[in-house]
N, CA, C and O atoms as a Tripos MOL2 file, in Angstrom:
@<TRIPOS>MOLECULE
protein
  252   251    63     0     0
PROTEIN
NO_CHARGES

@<TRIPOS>ATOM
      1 N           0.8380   -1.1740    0.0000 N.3       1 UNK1
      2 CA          0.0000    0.0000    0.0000 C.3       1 UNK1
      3 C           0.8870    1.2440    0.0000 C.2       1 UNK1
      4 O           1.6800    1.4230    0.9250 O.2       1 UNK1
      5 N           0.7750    2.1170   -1.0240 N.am      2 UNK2
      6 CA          1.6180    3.0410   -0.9990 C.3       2 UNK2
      7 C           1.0110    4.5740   -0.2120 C.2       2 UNK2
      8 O          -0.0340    5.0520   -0.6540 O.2       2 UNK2
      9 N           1.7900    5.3270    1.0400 N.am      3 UNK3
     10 CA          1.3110    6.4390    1.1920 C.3       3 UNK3
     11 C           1.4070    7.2840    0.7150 C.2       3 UNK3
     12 O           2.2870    7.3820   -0.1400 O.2       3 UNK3
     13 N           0.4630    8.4750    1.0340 N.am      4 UNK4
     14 CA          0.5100    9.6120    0.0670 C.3       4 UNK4
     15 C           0.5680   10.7280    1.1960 C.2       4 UNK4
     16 O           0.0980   10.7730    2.3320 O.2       4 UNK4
     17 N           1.4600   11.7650    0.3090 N.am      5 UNK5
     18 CA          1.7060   13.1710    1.3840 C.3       5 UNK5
     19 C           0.2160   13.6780    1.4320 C.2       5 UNK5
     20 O          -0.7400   13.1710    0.8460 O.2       5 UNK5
     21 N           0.2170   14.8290    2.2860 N.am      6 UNK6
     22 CA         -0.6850   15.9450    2.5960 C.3       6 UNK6
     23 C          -0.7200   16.5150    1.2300 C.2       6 UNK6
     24 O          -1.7900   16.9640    0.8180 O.2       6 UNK6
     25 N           0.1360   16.5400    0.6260 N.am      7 UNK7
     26 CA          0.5080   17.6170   -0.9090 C.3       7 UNK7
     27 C          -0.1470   16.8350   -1.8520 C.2       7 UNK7
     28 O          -0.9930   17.3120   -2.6090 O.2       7 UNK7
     29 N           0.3930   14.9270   -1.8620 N.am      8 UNK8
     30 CA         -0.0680   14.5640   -2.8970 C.3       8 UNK8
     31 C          -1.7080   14.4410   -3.2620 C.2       8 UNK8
     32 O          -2.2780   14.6530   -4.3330 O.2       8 UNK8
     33 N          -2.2290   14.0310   -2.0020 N.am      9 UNK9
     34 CA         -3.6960   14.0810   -1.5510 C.3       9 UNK9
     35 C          -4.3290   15.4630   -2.2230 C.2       9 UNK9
     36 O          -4.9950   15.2960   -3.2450 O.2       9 UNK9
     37 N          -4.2180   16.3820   -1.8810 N.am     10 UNK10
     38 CA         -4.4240   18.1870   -2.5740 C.3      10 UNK10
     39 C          -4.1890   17.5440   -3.9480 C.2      10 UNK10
     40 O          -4.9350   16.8100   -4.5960 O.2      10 UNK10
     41 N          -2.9750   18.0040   -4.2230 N.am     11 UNK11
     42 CA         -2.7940   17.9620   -5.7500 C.3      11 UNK11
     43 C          -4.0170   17.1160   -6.7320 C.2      11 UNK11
     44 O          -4.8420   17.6670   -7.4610 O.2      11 UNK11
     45 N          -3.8550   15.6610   -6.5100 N.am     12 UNK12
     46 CA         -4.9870   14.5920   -6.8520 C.3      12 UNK12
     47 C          -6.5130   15.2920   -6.5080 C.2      12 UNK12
     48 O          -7.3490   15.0660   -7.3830 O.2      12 UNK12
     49 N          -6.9680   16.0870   -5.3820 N.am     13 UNK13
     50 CA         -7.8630   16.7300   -5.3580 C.3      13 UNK13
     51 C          -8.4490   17.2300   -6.0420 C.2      13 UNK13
     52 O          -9.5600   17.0360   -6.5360 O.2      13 UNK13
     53 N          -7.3260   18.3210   -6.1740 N.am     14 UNK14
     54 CA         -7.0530   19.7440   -7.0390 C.3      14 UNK14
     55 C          -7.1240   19.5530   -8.4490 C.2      14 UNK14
     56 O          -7.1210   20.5600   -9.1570 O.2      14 UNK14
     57 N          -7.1630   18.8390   -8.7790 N.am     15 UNK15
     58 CA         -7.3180   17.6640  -10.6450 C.3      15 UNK15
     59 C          -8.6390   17.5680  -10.6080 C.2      15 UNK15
     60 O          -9.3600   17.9870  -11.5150 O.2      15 UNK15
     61 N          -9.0880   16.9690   -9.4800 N.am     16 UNK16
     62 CA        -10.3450   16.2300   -9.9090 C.3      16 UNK16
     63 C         -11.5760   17.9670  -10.2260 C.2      16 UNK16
     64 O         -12.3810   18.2920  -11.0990 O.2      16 UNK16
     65 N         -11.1290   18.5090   -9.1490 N.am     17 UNK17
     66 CA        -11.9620   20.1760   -9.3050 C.3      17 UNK17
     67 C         -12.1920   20.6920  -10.0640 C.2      17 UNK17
     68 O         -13.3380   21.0690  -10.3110 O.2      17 UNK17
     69 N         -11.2030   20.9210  -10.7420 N.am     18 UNK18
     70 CA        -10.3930   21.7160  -11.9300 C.3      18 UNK18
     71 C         -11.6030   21.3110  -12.6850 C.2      18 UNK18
     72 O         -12.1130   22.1880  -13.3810 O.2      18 UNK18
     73 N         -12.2720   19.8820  -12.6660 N.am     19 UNK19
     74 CA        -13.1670   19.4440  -14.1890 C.3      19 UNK19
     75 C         -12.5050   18.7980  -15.4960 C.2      19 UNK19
     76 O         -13.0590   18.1430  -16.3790 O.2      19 UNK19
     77 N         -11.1490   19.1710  -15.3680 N.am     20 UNK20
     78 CA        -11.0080   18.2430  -16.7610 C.3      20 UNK20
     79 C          -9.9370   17.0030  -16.8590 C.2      20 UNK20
     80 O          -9.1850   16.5820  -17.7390 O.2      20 UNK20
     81 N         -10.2190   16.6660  -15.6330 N.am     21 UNK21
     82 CA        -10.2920   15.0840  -15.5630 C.3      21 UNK21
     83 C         -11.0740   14.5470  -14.6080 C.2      21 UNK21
     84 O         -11.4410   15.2090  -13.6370 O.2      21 UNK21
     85 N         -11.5170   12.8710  -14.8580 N.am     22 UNK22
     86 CA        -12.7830   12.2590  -14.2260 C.3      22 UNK22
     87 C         -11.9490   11.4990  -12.8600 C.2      22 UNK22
     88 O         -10.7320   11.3220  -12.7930 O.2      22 UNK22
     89 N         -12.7630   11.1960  -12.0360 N.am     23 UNK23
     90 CA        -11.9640   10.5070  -10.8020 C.3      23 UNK23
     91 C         -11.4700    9.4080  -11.1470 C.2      23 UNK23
     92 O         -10.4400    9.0140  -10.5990 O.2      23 UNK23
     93 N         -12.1360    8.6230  -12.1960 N.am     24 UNK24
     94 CA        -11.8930    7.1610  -12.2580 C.3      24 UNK24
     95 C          -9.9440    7.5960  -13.0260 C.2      24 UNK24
     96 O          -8.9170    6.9310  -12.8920 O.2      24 UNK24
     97 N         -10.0860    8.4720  -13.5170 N.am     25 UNK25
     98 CA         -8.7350    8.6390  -14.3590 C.3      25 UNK25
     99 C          -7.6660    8.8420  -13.4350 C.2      25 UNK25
    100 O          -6.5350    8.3570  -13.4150 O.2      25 UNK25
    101 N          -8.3090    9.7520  -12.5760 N.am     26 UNK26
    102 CA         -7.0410    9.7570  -11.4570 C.3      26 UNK26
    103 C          -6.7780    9.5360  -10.6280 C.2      26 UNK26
    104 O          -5.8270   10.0680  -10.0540 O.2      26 UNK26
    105 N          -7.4860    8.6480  -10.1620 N.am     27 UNK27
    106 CA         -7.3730    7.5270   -9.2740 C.3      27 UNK27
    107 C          -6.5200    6.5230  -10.0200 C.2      27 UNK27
    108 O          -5.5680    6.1140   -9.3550 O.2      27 UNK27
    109 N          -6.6210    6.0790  -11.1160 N.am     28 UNK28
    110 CA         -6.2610    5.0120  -11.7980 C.3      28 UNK28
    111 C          -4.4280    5.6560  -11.9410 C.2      28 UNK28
    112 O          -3.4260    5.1080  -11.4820 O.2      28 UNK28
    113 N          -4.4890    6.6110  -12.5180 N.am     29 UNK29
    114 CA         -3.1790    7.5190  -12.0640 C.3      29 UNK29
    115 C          -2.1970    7.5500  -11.4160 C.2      29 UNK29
    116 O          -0.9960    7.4830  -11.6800 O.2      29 UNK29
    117 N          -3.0840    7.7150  -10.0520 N.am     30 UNK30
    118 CA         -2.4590    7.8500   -8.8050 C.3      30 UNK30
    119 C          -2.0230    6.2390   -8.2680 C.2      30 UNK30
    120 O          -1.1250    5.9520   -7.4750 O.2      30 UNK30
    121 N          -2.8560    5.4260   -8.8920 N.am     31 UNK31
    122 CA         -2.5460    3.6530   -7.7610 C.3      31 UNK31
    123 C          -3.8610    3.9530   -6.6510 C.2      31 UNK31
    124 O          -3.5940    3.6030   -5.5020 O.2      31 UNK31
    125 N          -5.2010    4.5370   -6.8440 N.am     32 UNK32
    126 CA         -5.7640    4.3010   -5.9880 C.3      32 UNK32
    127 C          -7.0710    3.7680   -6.8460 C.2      32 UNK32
    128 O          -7.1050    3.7630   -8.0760 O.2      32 UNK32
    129 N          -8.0340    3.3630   -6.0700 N.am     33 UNK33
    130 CA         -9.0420    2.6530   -5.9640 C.3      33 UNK33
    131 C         -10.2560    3.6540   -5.9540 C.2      33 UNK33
    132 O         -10.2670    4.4400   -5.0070 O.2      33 UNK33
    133 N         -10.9970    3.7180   -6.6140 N.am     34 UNK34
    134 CA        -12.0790    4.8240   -6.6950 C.3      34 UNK34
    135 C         -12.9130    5.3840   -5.6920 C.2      34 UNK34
    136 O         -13.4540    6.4610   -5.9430 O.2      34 UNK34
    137 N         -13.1020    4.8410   -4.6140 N.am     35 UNK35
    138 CA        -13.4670    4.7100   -3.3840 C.3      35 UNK35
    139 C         -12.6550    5.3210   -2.4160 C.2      35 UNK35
    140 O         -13.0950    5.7310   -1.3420 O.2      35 UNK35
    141 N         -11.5870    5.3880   -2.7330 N.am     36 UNK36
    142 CA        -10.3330    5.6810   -1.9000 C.3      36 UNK36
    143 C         -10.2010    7.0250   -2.2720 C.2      36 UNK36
    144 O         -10.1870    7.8420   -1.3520 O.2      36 UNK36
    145 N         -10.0990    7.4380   -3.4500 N.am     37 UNK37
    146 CA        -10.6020    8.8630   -3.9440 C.3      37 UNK37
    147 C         -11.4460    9.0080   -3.8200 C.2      37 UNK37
    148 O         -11.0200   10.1630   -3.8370 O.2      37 UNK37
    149 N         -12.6160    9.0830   -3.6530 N.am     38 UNK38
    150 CA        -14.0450    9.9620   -3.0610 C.3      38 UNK38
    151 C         -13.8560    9.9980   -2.0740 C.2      38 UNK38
    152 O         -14.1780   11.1010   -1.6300 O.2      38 UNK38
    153 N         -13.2660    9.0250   -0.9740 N.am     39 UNK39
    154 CA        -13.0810    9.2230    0.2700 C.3      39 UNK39
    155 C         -12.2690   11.0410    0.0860 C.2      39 UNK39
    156 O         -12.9130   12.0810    0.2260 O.2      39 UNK39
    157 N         -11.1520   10.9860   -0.1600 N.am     40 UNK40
    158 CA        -10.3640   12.1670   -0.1280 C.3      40 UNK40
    159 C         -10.9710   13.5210   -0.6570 C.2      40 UNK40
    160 O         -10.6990   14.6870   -0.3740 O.2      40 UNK40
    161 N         -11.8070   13.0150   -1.4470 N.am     41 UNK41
    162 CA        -12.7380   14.1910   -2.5230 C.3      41 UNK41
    163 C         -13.7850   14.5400   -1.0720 C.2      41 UNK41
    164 O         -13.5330   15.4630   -0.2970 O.2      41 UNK41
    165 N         -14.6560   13.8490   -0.9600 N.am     42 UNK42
    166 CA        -15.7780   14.1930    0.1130 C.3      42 UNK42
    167 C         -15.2380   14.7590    1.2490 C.2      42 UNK42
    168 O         -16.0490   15.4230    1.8940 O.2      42 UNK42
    169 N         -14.0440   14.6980    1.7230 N.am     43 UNK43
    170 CA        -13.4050   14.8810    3.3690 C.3      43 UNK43
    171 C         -12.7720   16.6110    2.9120 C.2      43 UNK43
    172 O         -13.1810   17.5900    3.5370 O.2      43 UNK43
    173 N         -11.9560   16.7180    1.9880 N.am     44 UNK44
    174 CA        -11.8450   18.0660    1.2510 C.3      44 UNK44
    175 C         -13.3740   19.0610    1.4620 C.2      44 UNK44
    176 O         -13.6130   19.9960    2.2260 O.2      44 UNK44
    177 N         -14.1730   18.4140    0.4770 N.am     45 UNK45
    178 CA        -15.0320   19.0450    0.2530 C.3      45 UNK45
    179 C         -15.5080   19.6990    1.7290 C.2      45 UNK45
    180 O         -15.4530   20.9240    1.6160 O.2      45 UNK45
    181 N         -15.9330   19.3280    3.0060 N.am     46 UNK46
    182 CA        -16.3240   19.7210    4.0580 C.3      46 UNK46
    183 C         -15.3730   20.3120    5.1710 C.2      46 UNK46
    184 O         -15.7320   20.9250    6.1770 O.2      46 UNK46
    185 N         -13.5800   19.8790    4.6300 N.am     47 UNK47
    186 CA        -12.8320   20.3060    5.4410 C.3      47 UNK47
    187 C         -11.7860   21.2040    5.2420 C.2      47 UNK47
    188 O         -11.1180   21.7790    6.1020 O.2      47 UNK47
    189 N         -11.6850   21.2890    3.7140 N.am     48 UNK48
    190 CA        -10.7110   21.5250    2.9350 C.3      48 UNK48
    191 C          -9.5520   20.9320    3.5230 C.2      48 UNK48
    192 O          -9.5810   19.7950    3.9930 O.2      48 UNK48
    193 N          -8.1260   21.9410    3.5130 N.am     49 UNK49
    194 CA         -6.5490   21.4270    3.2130 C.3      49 UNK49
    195 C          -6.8610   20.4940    4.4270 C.2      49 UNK49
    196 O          -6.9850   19.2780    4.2800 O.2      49 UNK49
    197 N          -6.9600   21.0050    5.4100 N.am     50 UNK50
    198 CA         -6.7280   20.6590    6.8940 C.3      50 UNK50
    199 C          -6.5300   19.5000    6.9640 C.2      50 UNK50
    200 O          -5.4850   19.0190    7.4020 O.2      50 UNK50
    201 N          -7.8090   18.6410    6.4120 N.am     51 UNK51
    202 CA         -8.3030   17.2520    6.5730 C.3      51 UNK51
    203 C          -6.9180   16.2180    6.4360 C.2      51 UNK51
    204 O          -6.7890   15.1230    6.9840 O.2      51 UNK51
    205 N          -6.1150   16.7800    5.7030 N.am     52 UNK52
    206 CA         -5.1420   15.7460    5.0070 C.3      52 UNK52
    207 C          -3.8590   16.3710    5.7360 C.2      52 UNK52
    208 O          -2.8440   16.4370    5.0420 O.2      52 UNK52
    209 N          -3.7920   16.8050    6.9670 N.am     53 UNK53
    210 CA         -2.4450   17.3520    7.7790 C.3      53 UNK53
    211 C          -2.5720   16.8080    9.1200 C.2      53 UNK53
    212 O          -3.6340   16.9430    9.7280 O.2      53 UNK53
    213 N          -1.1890   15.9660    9.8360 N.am     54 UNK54
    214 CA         -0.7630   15.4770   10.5750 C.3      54 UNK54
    215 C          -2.4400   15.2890   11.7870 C.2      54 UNK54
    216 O          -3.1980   16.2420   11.9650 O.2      54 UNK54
    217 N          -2.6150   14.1970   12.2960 N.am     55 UNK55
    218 CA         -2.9040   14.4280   13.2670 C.3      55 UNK55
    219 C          -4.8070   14.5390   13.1360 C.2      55 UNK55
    220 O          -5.5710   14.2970   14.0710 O.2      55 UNK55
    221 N          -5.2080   14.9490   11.7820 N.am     56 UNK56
    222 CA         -6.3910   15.1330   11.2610 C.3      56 UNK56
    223 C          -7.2850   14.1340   10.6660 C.2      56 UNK56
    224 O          -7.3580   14.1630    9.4370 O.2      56 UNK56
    225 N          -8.0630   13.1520   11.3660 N.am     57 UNK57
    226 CA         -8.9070   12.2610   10.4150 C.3      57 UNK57
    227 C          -9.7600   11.7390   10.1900 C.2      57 UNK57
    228 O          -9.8640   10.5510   10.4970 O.2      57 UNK57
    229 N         -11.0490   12.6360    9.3490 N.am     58 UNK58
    230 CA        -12.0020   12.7920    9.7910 C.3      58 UNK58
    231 C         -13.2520   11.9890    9.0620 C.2      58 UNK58
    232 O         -13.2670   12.1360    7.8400 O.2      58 UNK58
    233 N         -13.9580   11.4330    9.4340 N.am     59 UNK59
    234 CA        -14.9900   10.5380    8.6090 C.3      59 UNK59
    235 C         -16.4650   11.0410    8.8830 C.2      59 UNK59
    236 O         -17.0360   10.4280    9.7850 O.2      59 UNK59
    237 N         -17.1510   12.0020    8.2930 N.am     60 UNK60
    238 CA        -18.5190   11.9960    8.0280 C.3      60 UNK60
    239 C         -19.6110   11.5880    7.7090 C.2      60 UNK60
    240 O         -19.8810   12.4530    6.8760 O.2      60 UNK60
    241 N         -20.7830   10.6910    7.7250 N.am     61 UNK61
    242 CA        -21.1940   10.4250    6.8670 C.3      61 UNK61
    243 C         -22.7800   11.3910    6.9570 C.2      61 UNK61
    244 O         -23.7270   11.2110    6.1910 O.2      61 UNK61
    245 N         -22.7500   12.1380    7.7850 N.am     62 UNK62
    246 CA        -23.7850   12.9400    7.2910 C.3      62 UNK62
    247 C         -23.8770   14.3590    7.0590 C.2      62 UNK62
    248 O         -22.7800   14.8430    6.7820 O.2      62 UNK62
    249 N         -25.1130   15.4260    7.0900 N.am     63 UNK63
    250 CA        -23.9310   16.7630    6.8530 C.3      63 UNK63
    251 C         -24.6570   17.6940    7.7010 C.2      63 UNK63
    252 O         -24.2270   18.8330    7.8760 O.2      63 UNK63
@<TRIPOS>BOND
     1     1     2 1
     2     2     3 1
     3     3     4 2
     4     3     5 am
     5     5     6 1
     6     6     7 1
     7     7     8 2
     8     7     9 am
     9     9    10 1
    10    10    11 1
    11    11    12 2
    12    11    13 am
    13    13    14 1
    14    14    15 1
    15    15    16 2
    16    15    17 am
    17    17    18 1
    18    18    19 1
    19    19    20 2
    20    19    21 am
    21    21    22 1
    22    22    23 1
    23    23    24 2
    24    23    25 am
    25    25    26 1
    26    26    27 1
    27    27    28 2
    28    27    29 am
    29    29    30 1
    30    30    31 1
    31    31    32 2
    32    31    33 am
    33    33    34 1
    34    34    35 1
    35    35    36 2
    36    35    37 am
    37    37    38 1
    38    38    39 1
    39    39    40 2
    40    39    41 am
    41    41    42 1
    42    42    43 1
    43    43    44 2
    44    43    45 am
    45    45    46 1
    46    46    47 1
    47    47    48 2
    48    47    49 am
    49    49    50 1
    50    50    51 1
    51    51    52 2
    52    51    53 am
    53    53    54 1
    54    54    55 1
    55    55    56 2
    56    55    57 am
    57    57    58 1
    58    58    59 1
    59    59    60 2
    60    59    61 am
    61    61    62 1
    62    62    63 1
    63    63    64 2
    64    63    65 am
    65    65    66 1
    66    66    67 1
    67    67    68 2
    68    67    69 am
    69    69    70 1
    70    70    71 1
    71    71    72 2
    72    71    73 am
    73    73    74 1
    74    74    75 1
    75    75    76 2
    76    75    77 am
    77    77    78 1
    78    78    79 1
    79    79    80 2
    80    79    81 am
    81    81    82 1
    82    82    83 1
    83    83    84 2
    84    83    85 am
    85    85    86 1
    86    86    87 1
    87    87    88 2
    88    87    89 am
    89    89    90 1
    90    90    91 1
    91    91    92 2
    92    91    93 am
    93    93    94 1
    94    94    95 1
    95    95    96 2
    96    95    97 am
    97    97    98 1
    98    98    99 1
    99    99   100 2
   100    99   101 am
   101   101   102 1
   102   102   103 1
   103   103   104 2
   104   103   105 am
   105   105   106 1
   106   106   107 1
   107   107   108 2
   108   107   109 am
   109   109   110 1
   110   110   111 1
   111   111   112 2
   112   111   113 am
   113   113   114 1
   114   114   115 1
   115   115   116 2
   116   115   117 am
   117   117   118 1
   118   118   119 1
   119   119   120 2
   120   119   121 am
   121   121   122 1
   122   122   123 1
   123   123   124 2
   124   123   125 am
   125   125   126 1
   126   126   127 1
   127   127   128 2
   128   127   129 am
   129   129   130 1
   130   130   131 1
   131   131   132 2
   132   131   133 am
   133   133   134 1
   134   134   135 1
   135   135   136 2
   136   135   137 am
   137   137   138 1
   138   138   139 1
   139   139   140 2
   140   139   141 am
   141   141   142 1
   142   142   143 1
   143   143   144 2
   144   143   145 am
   145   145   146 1
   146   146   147 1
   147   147   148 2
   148   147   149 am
   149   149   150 1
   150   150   151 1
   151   151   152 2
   152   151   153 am
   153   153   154 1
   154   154   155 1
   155   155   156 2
   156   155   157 am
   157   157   158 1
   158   158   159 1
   159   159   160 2
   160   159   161 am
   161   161   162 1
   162   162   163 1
   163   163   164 2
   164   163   165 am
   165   165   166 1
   166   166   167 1
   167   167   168 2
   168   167   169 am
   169   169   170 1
   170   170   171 1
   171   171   172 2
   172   171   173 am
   173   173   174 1
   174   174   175 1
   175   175   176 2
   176   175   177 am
   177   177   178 1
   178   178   179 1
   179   179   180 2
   180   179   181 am
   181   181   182 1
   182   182   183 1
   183   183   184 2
   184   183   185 am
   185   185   186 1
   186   186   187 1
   187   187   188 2
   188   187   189 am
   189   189   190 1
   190   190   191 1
   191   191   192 2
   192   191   193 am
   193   193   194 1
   194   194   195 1
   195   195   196 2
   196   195   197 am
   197   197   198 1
   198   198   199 1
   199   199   200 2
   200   199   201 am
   201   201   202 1
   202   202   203 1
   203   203   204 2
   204   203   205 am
   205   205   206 1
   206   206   207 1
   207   207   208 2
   208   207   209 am
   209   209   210 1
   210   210   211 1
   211   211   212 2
   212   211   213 am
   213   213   214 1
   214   214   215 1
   215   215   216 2
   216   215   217 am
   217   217   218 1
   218   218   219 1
   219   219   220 2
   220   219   221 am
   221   221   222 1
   222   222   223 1
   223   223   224 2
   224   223   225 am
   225   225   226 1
   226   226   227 1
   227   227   228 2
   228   227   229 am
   229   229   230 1
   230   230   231 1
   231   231   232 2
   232   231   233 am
   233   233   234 1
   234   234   235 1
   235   235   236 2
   236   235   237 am
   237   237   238 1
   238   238   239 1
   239   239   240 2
   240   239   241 am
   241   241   242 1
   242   242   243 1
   243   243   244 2
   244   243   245 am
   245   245   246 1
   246   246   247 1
   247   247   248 2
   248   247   249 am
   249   249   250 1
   250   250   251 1
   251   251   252 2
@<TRIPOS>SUBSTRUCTURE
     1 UNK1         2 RESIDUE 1 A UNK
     2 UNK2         6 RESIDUE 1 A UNK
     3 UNK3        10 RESIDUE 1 A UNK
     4 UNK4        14 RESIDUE 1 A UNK
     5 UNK5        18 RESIDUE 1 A UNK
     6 UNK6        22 RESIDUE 1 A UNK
     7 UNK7        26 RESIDUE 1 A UNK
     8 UNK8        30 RESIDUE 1 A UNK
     9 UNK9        34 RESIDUE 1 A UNK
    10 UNK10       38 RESIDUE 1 A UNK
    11 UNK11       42 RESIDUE 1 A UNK
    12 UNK12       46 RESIDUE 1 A UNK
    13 UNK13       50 RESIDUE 1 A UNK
    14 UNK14       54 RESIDUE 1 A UNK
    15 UNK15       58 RESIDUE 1 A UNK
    16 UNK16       62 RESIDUE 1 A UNK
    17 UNK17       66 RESIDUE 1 A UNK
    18 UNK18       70 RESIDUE 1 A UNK
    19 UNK19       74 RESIDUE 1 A UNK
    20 UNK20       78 RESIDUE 1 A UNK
    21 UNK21       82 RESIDUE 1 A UNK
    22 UNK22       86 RESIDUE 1 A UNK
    23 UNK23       90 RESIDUE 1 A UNK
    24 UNK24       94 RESIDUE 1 A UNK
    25 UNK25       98 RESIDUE 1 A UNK
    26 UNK26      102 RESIDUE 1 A UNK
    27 UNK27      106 RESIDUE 1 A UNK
    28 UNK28      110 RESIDUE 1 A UNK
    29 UNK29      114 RESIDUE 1 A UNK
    30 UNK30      118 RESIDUE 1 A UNK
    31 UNK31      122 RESIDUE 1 A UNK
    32 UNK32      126 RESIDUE 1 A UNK
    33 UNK33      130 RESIDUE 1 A UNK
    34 UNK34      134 RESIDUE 1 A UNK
    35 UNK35      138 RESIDUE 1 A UNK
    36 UNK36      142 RESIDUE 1 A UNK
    37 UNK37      146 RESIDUE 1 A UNK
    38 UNK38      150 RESIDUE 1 A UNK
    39 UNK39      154 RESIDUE 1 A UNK
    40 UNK40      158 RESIDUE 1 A UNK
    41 UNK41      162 RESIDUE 1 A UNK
    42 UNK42      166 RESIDUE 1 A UNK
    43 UNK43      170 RESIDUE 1 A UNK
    44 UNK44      174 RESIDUE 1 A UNK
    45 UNK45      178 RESIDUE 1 A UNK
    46 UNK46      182 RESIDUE 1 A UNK
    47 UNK47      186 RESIDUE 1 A UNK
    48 UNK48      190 RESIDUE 1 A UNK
    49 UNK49      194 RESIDUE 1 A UNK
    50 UNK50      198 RESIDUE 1 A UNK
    51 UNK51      202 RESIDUE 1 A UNK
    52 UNK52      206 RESIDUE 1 A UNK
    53 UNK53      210 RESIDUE 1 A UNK
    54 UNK54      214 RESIDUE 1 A UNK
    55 UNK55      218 RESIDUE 1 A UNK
    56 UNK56      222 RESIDUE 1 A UNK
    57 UNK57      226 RESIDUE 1 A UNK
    58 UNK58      230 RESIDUE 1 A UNK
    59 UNK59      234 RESIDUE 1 A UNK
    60 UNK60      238 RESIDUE 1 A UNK
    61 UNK61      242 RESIDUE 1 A UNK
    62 UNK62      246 RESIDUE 1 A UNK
    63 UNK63      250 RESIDUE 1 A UNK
Protein backbone atom coordinates (compact mmCIF):
# COMPACT_ATOMS: atom_id res chain seq x y z
CA UNK A 1 0.00 0.00 0.00
CA UNK A 2 1.62 3.04 -1.00
CA UNK A 3 1.31 6.44 1.19
CA UNK A 4 0.51 9.61 0.07
CA UNK A 5 1.71 13.17 1.38
CA UNK A 6 -0.69 15.94 2.60
CA UNK A 7 0.51 17.62 -0.91
CA UNK A 8 -0.07 14.56 -2.90
CA UNK A 9 -3.70 14.08 -1.55
CA UNK A 10 -4.42 18.19 -2.57
CA UNK A 11 -2.79 17.96 -5.75
CA UNK A 12 -4.99 14.59 -6.85
CA UNK A 13 -7.86 16.73 -5.36
CA UNK A 14 -7.05 19.74 -7.04
CA UNK A 15 -7.32 17.66 -10.64
CA UNK A 16 -10.34 16.23 -9.91
CA UNK A 17 -11.96 20.18 -9.31
CA UNK A 18 -10.39 21.72 -11.93
CA UNK A 19 -13.17 19.44 -14.19
CA UNK A 20 -11.01 18.24 -16.76
CA UNK A 21 -10.29 15.08 -15.56
CA UNK A 22 -12.78 12.26 -14.23
CA UNK A 23 -11.96 10.51 -10.80
CA UNK A 24 -11.89 7.16 -12.26
CA UNK A 25 -8.73 8.64 -14.36
CA UNK A 26 -7.04 9.76 -11.46
CA UNK A 27 -7.37 7.53 -9.27
CA UNK A 28 -6.26 5.01 -11.80
CA UNK A 29 -3.18 7.52 -12.06
CA UNK A 30 -2.46 7.85 -8.80
CA UNK A 31 -2.55 3.65 -7.76
CA UNK A 32 -5.76 4.30 -5.99
CA UNK A 33 -9.04 2.65 -5.96
CA UNK A 34 -12.08 4.82 -6.70
CA UNK A 35 -13.47 4.71 -3.38
CA UNK A 36 -10.33 5.68 -1.90
CA UNK A 37 -10.60 8.86 -3.94
CA UNK A 38 -14.05 9.96 -3.06
CA UNK A 39 -13.08 9.22 0.27
CA UNK A 40 -10.36 12.17 -0.13
CA UNK A 41 -12.74 14.19 -2.52
CA UNK A 42 -15.78 14.19 0.11
CA UNK A 43 -13.41 14.88 3.37
CA UNK A 44 -11.84 18.07 1.25
CA UNK A 45 -15.03 19.04 0.25
CA UNK A 46 -16.32 19.72 4.06
CA UNK A 47 -12.83 20.31 5.44
CA UNK A 48 -10.71 21.53 2.94
CA UNK A 49 -6.55 21.43 3.21
CA UNK A 50 -6.73 20.66 6.89
CA UNK A 51 -8.30 17.25 6.57
CA UNK A 52 -5.14 15.75 5.01
CA UNK A 53 -2.45 17.35 7.78
CA UNK A 54 -0.76 15.48 10.58
CA UNK A 55 -2.90 14.43 13.27
CA UNK A 56 -6.39 15.13 11.26
CA UNK A 57 -8.91 12.26 10.42
CA UNK A 58 -12.00 12.79 9.79
CA UNK A 59 -14.99 10.54 8.61
CA UNK A 60 -18.52 12.00 8.03
CA UNK A 61 -21.19 10.42 6.87
CA UNK A 62 -23.79 12.94 7.29
CA UNK A 63 -23.93 16.76 6.85
Amino acid sequence: MTKFSSDEKIQAVMRYEKGSESLKSIAKSSGLHDSVFLNWIRQYEHHREKVFYKGLYIISYTD
